[in-house]
N, C-alpha and C positions, 0 to 999 in steps of 0.2 A: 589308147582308147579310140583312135582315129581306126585302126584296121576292125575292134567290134563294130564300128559304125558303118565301116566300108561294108563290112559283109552281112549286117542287116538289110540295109539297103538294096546291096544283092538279091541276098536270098528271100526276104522276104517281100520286100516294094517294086524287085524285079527291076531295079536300076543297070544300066549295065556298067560291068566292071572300070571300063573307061573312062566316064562321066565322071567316077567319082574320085575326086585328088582334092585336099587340103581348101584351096581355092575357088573351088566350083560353089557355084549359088543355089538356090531349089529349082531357083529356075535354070540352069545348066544341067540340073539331074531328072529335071519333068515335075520335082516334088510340091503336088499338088496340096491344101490344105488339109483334104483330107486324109492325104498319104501322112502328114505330119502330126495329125492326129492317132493313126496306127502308129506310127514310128514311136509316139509319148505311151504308148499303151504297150508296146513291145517292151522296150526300156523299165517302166513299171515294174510290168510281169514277170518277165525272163532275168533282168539283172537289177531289180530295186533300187535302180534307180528313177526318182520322181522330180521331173519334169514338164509341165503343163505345154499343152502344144503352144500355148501364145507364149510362152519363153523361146521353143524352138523356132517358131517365125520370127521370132525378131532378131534370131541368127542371121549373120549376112552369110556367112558360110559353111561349109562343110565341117572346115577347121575349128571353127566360132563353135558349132556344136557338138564336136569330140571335146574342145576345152569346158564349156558346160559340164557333160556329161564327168569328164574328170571332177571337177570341182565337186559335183555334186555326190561319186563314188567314194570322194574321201572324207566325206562329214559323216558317213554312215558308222 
């Protein structure tokens, strides 16, 4: 889940590839509020999975938010 998340990121919030590892914070990736708004609404849309951005900010990390995102991919 961690590489779907890397290459959202990428491709779509234009992080660069670098910044983004397991550990890295939003704020090591630039990921500004409202990028993390987009990023809940990508998630949504693209892979149903539902996530509210204030779940995703209160990720401390990168890592934090691929393990969400897992968790929340296998209740479906």
């Amino acid at each position: 889940m961690f590489d779907t998340l890397k290459e959202i990121l990428v491709n779509k919030l234009k992080v660069t590839p670098e910044q983004v590892t397991p550990e890295a914070t939003r704020d090591d990736v630039e990921l500004d509020s409202l990028a993390v708004v987009e990023l809940s609404l990508v998630l949504d849309k693209e892979f149903d999975i539902a996530i509210s951005d204030d779940e995703l900010l209160e990720a401390p990390t990168i890592g934090d938010m691929a393990r969400l995102m897992e968790e929340r991919s296998a209740k479906v």
